[in-house]
C-alpha positions as CSV (number, residue, x, y, z in Angstrom):
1,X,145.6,-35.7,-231.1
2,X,142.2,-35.4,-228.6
3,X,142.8,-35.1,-224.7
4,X,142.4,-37.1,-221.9
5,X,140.9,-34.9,-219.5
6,X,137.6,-36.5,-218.6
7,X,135.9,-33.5,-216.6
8,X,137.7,-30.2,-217.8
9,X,136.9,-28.9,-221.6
10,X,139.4,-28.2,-223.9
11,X,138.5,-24.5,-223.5
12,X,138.4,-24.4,-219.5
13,X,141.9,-25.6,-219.6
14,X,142.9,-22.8,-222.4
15,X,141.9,-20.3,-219.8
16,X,143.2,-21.5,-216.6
17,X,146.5,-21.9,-218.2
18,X,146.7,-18.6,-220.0
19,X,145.6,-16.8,-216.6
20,X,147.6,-19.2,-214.7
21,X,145.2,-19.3,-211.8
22,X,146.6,-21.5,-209.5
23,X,143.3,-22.5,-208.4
24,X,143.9,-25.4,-211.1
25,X,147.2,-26.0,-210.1
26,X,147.7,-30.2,-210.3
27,X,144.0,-30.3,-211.8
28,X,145.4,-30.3,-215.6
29,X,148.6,-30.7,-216.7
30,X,149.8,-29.2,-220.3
31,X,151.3,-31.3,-222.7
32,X,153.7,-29.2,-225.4
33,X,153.9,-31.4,-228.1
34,X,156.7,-29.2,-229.8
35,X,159.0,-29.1,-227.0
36,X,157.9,-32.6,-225.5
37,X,157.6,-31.4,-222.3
38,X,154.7,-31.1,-219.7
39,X,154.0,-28.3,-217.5
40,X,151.8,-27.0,-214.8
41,X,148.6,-24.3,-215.8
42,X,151.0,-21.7,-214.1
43,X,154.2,-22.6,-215.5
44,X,155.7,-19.1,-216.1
45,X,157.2,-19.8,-219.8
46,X,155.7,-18.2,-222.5
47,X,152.5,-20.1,-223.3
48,X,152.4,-22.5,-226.1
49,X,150.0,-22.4,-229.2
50,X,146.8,-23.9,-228.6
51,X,147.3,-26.5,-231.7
52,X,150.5,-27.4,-229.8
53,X,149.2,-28.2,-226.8
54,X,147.4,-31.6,-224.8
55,X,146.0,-31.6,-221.7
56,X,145.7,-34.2,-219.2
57,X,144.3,-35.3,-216.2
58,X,147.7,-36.4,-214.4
59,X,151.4,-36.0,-215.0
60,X,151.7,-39.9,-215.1
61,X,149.2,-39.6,-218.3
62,X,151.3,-37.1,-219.8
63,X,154.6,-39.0,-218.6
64,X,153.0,-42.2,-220.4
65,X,152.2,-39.9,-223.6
66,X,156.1,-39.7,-223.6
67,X,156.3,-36.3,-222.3
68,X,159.2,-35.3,-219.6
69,X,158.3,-32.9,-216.8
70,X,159.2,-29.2,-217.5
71,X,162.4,-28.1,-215.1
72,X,160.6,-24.2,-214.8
73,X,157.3,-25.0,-213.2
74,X,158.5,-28.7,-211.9
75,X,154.7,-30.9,-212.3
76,X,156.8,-32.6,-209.0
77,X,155.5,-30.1,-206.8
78,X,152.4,-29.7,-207.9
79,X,149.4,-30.4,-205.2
80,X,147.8,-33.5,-205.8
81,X,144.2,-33.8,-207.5
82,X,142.2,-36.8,-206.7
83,X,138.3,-34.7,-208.0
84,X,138.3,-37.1,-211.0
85,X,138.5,-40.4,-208.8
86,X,134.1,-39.7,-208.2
87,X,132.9,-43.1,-206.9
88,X,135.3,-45.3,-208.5
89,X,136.0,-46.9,-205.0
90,X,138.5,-50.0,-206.2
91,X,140.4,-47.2,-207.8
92,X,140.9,-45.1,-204.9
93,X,141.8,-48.4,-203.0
94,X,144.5,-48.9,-205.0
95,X,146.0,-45.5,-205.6
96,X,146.0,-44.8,-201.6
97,X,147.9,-48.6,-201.1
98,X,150.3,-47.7,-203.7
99,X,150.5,-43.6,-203.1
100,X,151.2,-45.0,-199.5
101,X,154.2,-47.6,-200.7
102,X,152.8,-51.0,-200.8
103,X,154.8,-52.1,-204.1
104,X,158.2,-50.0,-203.0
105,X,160.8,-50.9,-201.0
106,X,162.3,-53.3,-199.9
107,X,158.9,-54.8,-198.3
108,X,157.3,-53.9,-201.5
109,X,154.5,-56.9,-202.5
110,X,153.6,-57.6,-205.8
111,X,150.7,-56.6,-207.9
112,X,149.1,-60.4,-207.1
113,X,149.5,-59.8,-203.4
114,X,147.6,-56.3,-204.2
115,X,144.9,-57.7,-206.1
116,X,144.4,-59.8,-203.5
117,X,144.2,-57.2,-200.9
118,X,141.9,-55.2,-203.1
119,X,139.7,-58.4,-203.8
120,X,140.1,-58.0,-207.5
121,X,142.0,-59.9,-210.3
122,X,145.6,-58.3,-210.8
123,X,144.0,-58.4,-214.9
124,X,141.0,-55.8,-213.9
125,X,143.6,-54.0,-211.6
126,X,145.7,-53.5,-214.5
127,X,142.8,-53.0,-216.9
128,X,141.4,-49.9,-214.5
129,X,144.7,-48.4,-214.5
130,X,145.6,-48.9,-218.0
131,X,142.0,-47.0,-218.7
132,X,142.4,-44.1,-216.3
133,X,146.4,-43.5,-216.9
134,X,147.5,-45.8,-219.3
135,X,149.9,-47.5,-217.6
136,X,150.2,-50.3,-215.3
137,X,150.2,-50.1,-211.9
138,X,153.6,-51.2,-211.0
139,X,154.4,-48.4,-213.8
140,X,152.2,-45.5,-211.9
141,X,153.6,-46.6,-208.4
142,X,157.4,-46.1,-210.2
143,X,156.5,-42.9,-211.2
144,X,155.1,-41.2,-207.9
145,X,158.0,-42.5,-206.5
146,X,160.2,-40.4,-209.6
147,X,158.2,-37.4,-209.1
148,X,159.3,-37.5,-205.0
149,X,162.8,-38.1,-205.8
150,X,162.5,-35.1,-208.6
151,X,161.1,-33.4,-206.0
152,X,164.1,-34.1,-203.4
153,X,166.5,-33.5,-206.2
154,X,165.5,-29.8,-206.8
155,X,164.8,-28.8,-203.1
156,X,167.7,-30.9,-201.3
157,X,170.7,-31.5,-201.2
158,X,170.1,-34.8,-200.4
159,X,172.8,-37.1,-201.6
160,X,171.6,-39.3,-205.2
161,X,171.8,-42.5,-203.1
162,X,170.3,-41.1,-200.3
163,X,167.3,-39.8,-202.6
164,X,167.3,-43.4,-204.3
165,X,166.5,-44.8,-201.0
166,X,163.9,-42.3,-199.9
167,X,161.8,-42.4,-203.1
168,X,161.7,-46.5,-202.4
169,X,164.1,-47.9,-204.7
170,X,166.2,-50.9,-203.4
171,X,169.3,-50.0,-205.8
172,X,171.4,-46.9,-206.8
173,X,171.4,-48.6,-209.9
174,X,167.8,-49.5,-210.5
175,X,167.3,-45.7,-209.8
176,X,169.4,-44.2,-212.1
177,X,168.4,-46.6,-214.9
178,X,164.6,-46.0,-214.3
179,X,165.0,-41.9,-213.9
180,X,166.9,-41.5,-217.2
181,X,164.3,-44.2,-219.1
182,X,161.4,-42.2,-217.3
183,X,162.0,-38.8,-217.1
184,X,164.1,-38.4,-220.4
185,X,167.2,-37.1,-217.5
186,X,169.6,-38.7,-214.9
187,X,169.2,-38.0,-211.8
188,X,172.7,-35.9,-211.6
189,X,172.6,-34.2,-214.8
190,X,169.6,-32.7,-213.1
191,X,171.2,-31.8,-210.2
192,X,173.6,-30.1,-212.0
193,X,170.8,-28.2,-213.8
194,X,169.0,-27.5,-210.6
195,X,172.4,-26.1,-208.9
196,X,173.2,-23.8,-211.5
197,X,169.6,-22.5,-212.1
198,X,169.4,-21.6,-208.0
199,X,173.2,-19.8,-208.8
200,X,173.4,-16.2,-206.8
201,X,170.5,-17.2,-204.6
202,X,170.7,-16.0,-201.6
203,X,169.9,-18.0,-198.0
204,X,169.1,-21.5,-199.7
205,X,169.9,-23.9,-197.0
206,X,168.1,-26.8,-198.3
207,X,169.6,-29.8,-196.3
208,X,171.4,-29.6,-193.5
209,X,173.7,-32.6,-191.4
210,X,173.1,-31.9,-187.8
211,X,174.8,-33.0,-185.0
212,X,171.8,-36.2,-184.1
213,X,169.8,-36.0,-187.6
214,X,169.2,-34.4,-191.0
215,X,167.3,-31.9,-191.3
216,X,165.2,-30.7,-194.6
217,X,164.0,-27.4,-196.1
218,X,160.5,-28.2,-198.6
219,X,158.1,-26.0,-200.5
220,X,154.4,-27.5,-200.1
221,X,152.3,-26.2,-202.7
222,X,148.6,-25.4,-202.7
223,X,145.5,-24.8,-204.8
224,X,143.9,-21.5,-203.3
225,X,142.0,-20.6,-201.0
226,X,143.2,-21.1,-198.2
227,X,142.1,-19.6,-194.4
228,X,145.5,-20.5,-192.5
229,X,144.1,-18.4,-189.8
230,X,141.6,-20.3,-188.9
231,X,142.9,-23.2,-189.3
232,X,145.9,-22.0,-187.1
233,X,143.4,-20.5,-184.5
234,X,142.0,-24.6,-183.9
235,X,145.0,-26.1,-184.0
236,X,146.4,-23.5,-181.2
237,X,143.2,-24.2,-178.7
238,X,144.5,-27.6,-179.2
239,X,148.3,-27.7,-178.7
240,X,150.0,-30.0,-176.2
241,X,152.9,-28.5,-174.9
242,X,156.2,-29.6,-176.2
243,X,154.4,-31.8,-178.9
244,X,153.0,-29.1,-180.8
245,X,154.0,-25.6,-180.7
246,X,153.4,-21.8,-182.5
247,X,156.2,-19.8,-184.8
248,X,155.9,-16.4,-184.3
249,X,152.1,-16.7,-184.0
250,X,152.2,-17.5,-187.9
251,X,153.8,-21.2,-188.4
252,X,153.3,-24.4,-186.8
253,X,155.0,-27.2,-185.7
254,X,154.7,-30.5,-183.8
255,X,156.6,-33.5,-183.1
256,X,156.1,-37.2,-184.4
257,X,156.6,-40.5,-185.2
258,X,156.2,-42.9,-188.3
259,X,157.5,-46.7,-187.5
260,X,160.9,-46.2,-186.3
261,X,161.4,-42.7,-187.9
262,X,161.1,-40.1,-184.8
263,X,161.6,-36.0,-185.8
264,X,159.2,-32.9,-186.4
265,X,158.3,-30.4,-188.4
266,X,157.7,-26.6,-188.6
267,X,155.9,-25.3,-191.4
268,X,155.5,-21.6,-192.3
269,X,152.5,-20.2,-194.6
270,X,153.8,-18.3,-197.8
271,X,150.4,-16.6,-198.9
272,X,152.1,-15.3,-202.0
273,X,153.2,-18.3,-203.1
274,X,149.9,-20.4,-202.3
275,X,152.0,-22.7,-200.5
276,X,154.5,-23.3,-197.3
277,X,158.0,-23.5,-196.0
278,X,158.2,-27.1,-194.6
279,X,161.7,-27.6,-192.1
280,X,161.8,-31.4,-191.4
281,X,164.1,-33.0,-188.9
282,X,164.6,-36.1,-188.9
283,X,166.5,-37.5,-185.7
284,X,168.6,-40.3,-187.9
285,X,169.4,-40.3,-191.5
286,X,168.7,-43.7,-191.3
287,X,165.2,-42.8,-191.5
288,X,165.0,-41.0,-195.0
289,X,163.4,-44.3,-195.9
290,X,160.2,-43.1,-194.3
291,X,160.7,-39.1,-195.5
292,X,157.8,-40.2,-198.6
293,X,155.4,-41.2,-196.2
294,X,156.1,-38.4,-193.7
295,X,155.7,-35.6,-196.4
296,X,152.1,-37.4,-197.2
297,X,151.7,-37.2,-193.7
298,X,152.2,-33.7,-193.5
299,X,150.0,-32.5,-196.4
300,X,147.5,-35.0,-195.2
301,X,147.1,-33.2,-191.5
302,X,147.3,-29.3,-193.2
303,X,144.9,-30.8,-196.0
304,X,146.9,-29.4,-198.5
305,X,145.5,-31.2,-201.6
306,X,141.7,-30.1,-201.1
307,X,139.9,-28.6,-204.4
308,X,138.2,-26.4,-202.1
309,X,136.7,-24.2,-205.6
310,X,134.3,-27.5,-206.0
311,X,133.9,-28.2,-202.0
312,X,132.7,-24.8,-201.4
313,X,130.3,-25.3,-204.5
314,X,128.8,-28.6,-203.1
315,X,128.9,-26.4,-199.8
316,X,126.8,-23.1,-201.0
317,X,124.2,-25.2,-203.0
318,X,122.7,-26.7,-199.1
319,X,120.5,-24.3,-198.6
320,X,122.1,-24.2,-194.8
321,X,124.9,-22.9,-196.0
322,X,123.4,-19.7,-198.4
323,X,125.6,-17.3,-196.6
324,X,128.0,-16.8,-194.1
325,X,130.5,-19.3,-195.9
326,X,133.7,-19.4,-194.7
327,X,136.1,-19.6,-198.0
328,X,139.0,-21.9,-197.9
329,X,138.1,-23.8,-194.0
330,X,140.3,-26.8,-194.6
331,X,140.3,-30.0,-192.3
332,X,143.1,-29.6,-189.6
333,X,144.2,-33.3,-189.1
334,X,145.6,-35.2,-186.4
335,X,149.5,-37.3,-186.6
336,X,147.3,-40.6,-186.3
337,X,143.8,-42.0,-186.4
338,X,145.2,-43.2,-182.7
339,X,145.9,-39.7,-181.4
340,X,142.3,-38.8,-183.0
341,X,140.7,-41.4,-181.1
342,X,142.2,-40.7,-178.0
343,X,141.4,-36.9,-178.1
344,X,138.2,-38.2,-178.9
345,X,137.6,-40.1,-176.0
346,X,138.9,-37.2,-174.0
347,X,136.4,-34.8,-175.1
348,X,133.6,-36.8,-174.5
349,X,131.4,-34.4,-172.5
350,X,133.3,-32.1,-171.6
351,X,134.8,-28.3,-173.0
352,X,137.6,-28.3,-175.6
353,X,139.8,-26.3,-172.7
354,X,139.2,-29.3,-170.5
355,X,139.5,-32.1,-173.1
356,X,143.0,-30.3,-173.7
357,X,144.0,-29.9,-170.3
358,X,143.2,-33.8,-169.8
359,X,145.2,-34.3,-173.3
360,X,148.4,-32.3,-172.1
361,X,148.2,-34.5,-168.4
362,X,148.0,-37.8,-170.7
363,X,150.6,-36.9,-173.3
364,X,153.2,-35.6,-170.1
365,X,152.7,-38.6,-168.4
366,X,152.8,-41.1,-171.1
367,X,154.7,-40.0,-174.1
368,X,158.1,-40.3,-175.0
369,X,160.5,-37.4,-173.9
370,X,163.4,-37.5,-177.1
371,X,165.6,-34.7,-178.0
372,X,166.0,-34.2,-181.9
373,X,168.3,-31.8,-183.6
374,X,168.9,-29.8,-179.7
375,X,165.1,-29.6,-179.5
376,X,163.5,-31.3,-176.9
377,X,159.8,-33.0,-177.2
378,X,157.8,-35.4,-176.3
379,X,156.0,-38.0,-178.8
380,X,152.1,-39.0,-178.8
381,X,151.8,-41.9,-176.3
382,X,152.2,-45.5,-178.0
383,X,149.0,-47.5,-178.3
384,X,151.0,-50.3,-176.3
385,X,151.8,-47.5,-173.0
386,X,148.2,-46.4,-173.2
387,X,146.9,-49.6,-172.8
388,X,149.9,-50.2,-169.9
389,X,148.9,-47.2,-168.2
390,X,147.3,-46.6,-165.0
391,X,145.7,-43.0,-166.3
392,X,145.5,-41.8,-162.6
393,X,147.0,-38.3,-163.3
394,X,143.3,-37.8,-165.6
395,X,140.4,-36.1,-163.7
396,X,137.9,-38.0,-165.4
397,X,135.0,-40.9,-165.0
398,X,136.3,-44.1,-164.7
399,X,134.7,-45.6,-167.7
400,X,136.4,-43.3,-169.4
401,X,139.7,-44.3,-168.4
402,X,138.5,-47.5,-169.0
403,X,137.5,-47.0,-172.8
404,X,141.0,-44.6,-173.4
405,X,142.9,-48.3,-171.8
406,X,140.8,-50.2,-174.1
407,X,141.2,-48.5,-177.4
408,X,145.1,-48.5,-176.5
409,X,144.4,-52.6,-176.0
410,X,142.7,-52.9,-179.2
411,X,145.2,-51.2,-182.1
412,X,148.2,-52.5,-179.9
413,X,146.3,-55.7,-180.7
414,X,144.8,-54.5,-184.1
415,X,147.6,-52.2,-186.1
416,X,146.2,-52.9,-189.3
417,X,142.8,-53.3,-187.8
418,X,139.5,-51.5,-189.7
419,X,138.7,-48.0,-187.6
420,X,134.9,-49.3,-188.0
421,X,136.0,-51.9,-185.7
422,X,136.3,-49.9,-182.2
423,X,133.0,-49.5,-181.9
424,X,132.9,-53.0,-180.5
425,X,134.8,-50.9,-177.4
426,X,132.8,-50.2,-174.4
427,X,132.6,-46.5,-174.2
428,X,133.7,-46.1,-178.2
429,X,130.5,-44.9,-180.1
430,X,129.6,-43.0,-183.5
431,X,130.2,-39.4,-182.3
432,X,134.1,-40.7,-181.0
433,X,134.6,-42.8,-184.2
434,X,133.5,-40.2,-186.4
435,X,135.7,-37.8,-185.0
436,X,138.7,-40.2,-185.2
437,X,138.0,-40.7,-188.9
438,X,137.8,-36.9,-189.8
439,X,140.6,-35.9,-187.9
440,X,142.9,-38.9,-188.2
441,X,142.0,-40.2,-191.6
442,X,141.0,-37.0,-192.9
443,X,137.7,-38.6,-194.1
444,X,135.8,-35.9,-196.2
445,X,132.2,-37.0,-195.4
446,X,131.9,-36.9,-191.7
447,X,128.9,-34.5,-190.8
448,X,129.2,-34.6,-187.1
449,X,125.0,-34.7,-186.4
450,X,125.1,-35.6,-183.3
451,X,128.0,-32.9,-182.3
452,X,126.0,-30.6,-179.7
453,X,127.7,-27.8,-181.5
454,X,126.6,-28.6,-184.7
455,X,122.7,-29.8,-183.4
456,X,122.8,-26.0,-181.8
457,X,124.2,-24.5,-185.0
458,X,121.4,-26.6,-187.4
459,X,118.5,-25.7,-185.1
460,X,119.4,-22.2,-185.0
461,X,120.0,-21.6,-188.7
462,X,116.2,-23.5,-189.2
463,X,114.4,-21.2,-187.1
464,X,115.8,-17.9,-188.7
465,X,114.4,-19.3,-191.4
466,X,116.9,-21.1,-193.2
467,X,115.4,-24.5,-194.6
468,X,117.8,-27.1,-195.0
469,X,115.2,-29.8,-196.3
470,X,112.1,-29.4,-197.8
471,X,109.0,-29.3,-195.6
472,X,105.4,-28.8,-194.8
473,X,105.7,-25.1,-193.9
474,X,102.6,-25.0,-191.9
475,X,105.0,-27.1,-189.5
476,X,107.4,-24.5,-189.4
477,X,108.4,-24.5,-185.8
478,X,111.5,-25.3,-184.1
479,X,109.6,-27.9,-181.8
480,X,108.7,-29.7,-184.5
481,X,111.8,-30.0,-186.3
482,X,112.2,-33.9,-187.2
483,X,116.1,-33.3,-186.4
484,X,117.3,-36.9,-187.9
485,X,115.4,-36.2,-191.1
486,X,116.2,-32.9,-191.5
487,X,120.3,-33.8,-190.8
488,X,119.5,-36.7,-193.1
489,X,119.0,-35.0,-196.4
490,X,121.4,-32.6,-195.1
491,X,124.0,-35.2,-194.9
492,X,123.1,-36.1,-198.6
493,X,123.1,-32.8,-199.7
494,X,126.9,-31.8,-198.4
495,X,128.1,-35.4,-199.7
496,X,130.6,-36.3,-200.3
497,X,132.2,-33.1,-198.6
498,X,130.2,-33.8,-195.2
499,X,133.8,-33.0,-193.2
500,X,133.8,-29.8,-194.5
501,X,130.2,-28.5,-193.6
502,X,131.5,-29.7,-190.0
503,X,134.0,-27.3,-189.5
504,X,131.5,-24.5,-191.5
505,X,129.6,-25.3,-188.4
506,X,131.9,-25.2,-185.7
507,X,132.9,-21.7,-186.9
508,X,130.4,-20.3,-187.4
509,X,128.9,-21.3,-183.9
């Protein structure tokens, strides 16, 4: 029976799995043909023959294969991969729609209405998926949303109906009936199996009813490396008080909203376990319908799912970057592409300590002041208040207030609207937007060029003798240096990891 791993050879995935380096964790998954299960490269059971064995590039391949998940390393909790996407950009379209709950739920649309959005037949939709996973898409989005409610089953003790709901299904019913057909289990048999595996331990509160909420305990797994300390160290010169805060100078945490669902979270770096503690409260259980989307959320802004082995790769072969890497820099996001903007904005021109200052005036004035699970914080300002606001508590140039009112004007406006789009704000230009994007979207490619940090960093780097481009060497002098050329082919060289190189940059400065 041949594989379906496009990039990984057969012997590749022999050795990762019989090493179980979990720097392929959620790259490959293990099919067991014997057994008829599928497992992750560092599934601690005894490891299979190799003539036994299938590997693919997704558990909803090996699901399809009609393979069932393994209940020892649980594929649920695997970090994501999305390395084999490359350039397929209709693809990636779809699987961040559907990843992100377009067809579930009770405001679920149909794969037409998708089609539509992606400007493509619902026949090629199906046809890409059916090639790259062999399913359909409604079949893939039914899946992830099995995998989440696997997830919830093992680490909560979240009721079945309550999971149901959470993982997007609109019936009890239609839940059971499509976990059992799917994942060869119901949904309380493997409940029962997950209680009486976690018999004897000790200190597992996993879900809790509190007095105004719910709150959950999670496990957020990673592919190493990863440099929590510096990624701690930004987001601590950063924090607004009361909306984001430190744990024992270790974890973080930080307040939020997603539609109606208001809570925070604190998460806690297991180094041992390549992964973290997440503790989410949630100020209703009426909002568990939103908990999918929040955990995305939340491995989104720690960057959790980053191959960093093949960013760093990209990374080392610019010759900028020939030492002096920093292993395992991740990109250290932002709640919202809104909140990105506006600490964009506020930075303009001026120190990070200021732009923080100015950031903790805004988000004191303007933000919601809520108390969830005896803890009292205060959300990011809406769009709509921003653009309300008078912004005289900000020590800053008028036409900046003016563009921070503005951008609140134009997504109250513009929810849904394109980020590309503010540029057609006064005061809103490509250093501001890019920063939104690589903070609040977690874009990948965003070499900040025009970043003064960075231009210093480049500059310096070329005239020690580093050459990021190739060049005349007779006009090797820092006055000479064609700086839009030489950030050019720089930009091309990093691609599609341009992000990345960014924060290289800022550390190393």
């Amino acid at each position: 029976m041949s594989n379906v791993l496009p990039k990984l050879s057969n012997e590749s995935c022999r050795k990762a799995r019989l090493s179980r380096d979990p720097r392929f964790d959620g790259k490959f998954f293990i099919g067991v043909l014997t057994t008829g299960i599928f497992c992750r490269p560092i599934c601690p059971a005894v490891a299979p023959k190799e003539e036994n064995v299938r590997y693919f590039d997704s558990a909803v391949s090996a699901s399809s294969a009609g393979l069932r998940p393994c209940l020892r390393c649980r594929p649920d909790s695997a970090p994501n991969s999305s390395a084999w996407k490359g350039t397929r950009t209709t693809l990636e379209r779809a699987l961040t729609l559907i990843e992100g709950g377009v067809l579930s739920g009770n405001d679920g649309i149909d794969i037409e209405a998708l089609s539509d959005r992606l400007g493509i037949s619902s026949r090629y939709l199906r046809q890409i998926f059916s090639d790259n996973f062999g399913t359909s898409p409604k079949k893939y989005a039914q899946f992830r949303d099995l995998m989440f409610a696997k997830q919830l089953l093992h680490q909560t003790n979240l009721s079945v109906t309550q999971i149901a709901f959470a993982a997007g299904f609109n019936s009890v019913r239609r839940f059971n009936e499509s976990f059992k057909q799917t994942l060869k289990l119901t949904p309380t048999a493997l409940r029962k199996t997950t209680q009486k595996n976690a018999k004897g331990e000790k200190g597992t509160d996993k879900m809790a009813q509190i007095t105004d909420g719910v709150m959950l305990s999670l496990f957020f797994a990673y592919r190493p490396p990863l440099n929590w300390t510096r990624q701690m160290a930004f987001y601590r010169l950063r924090m607004v008080e009361k909306m984001e805060w430190e744990l024992d100078g270790e974890g973080y945490g930080r307040c939020f909203q997603f539609g109606e669902a208001k809570g925070y979270f604190e998460v806690s770096h297991q180094a041992d376990k390549n992964g973290f503690k997440v503790n989410i409260y949630l100020a209703s259980s009426d909002h568990l319908a939103s908990l999918k989307n929040i955990t995305m959320q939340i491995r989104r802004l720690l960057d959790l799912d980053a191959d960093m082995d093949k960013i760093e790769t990209v990374l080392a072969s610019t010759a900028i970057m020939t030492k002096d890497m920093i292993q395992g820099l991740r990109l250290p996001g932002t709640w919202s592409v809104f909140e990105a903007g506006c600490r964009a904005v506020l930075g303009q021109q001026v120190s990070i300590i200021q732009a923080t200052a100015l950031l903790n005036t805004l988000v004191k004035a303007y933000g919601e002041n809520v108390t969830i699970s005896g803890k009292k914080v205060v959300l990011f300002p809406t769009p709509e208040a921003i653009a309300a606001a008078s912004l005289d508590e900000l020590k800053m140039p008028g036409a900046r207030k003016a563009a921070l009112k503005a951008l609140g004007l134009f997504v109250s406006e513009n929810p849904g609207g394109a980020v590309d789009e503010w540029l057609s704000i006064k005061g809103i230009g490509p250093w501001t937007l890019a920063y939104a994007k690589m903070r609040g979207l977690s874009d990948p490619d965003i070499l900040l060029c025009s970043d003064l940090v960075v231009k210093k960093k480049v500059l310096s780097l070329y005239q020690q003798g580093v050459e990021p481009v190739a060049h005349d060497k007779q006009a090797n002098t820092l006055s000479r240096v064609d700086y839009s050329e030489l950030t050019d082919r720089l930009t091309e060289q990093a691609s599609p990891w341009g992000s990345y190189l960014t924060f290289q940059l800022w550390n190393l400065a």
